[in-house]
PLY file of the C-alpha trace (Angstrom):
ply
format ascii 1.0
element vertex 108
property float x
property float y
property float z
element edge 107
property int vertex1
property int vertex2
end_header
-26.63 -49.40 -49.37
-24.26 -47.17 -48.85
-20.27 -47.45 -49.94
-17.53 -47.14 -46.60
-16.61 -43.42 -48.10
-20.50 -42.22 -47.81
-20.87 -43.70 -44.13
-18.05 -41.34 -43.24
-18.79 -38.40 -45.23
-22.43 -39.02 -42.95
-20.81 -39.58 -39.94
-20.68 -36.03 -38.29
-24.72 -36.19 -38.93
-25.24 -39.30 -37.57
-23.41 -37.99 -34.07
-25.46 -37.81 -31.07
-24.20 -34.87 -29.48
-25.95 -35.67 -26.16
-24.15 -38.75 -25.79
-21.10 -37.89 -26.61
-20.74 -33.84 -25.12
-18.33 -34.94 -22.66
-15.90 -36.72 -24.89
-12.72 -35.45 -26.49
-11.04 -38.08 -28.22
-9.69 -39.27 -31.55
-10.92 -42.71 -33.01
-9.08 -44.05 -36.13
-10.98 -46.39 -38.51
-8.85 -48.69 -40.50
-11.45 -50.58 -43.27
-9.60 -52.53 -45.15
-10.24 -54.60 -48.65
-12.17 -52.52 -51.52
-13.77 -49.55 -51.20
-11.71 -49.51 -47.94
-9.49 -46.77 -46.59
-8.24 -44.84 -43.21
-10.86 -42.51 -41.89
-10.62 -40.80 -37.91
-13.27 -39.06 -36.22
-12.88 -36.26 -33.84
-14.87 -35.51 -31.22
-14.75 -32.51 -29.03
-17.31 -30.26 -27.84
-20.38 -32.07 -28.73
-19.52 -31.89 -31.98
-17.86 -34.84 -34.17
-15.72 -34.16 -37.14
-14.80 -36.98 -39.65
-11.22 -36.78 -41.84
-9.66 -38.94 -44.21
-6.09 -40.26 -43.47
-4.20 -41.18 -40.16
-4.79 -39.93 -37.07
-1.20 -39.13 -34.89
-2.31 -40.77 -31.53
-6.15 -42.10 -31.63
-7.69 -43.12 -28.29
-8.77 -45.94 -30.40
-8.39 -47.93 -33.61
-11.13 -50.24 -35.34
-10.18 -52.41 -37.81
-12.50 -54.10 -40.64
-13.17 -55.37 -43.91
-14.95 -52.75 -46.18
-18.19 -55.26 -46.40
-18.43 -55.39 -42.60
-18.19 -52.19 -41.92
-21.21 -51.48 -43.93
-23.20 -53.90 -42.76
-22.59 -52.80 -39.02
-23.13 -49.00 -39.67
-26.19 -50.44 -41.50
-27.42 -52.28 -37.85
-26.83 -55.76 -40.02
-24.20 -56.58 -38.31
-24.17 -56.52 -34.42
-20.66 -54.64 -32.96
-20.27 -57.34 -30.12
-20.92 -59.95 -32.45
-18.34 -58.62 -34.65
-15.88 -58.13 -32.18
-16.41 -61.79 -30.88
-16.01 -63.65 -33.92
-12.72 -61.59 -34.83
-14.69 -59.12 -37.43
-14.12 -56.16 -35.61
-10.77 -55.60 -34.46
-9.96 -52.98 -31.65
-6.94 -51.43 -30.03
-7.02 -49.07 -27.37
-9.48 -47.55 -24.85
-12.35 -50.49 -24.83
-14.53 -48.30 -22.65
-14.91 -45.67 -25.46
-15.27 -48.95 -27.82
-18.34 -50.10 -25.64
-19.89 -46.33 -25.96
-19.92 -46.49 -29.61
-22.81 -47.77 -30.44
-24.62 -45.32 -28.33
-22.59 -42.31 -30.19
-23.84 -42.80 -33.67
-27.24 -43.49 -35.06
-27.24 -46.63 -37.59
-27.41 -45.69 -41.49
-31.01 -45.85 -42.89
0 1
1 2
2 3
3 4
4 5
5 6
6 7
7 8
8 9
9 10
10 11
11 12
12 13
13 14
14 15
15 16
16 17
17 18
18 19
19 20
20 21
21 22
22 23
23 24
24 25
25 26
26 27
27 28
28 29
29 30
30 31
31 32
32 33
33 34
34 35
35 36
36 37
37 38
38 39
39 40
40 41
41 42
42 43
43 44
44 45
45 46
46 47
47 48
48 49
49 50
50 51
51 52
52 53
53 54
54 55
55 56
56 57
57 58
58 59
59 60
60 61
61 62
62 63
63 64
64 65
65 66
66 67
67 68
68 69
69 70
70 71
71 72
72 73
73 74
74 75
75 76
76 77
77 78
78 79
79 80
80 81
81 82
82 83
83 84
84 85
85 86
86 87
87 88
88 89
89 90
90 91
91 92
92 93
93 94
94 95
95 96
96 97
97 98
98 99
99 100
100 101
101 102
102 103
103 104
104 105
105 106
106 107
């Protein structure tokens, strides 16, 4: 498996352009407890860009522990699921939250 920092270094492969090409919008991931850290991923013109640190104003902010967040970029954990037993935390626009799963293929 994969640690949190090489999901994100992946991330900008993982992007499916043709869902996302009419997005442009900031999302901040906060993953918390070892291994964890404060990653944001840009997306704008198709394209996604992933960098490490705090975004100024994200669209929207997930929040999880280090071991979840692998698990769910690994398709072991289901997002919903997460988010309904208080896993997954998220704060802003909950429509782009409901797209995300769609945006990114799952870590093999």
């Amino acid at each position: 498996m994969l640690t949190v920092k090489e999901i994100f270094d992946g991330m900008p492969g993982s992007f499916q352009a043709s869902m996302g090409k009419d997005l442009d919008t900031v999302i901040q991931y906060e993953i918390t407890g070892d291994g964890g850290g404060n990653w944001y991923a840009t997306i704008k013109d198709a394209a996604c860009t992933v960098t490490e640190g705090k975004a100024a104003s994200p669209a929207l902010t997930l929040t999880m522990s280090a071991p979840d967040w692998v698990d769910m970029s690994h398709g072991k954990l289901n997002g919903q699921m997460a988010f309904m037993t208080g896993k997954l935390k998220l704060k802003g626009d909950m429509g782009l939250a409901m797209r995300l799963a769609t945006l990114f293929k799952t870590v093999a």
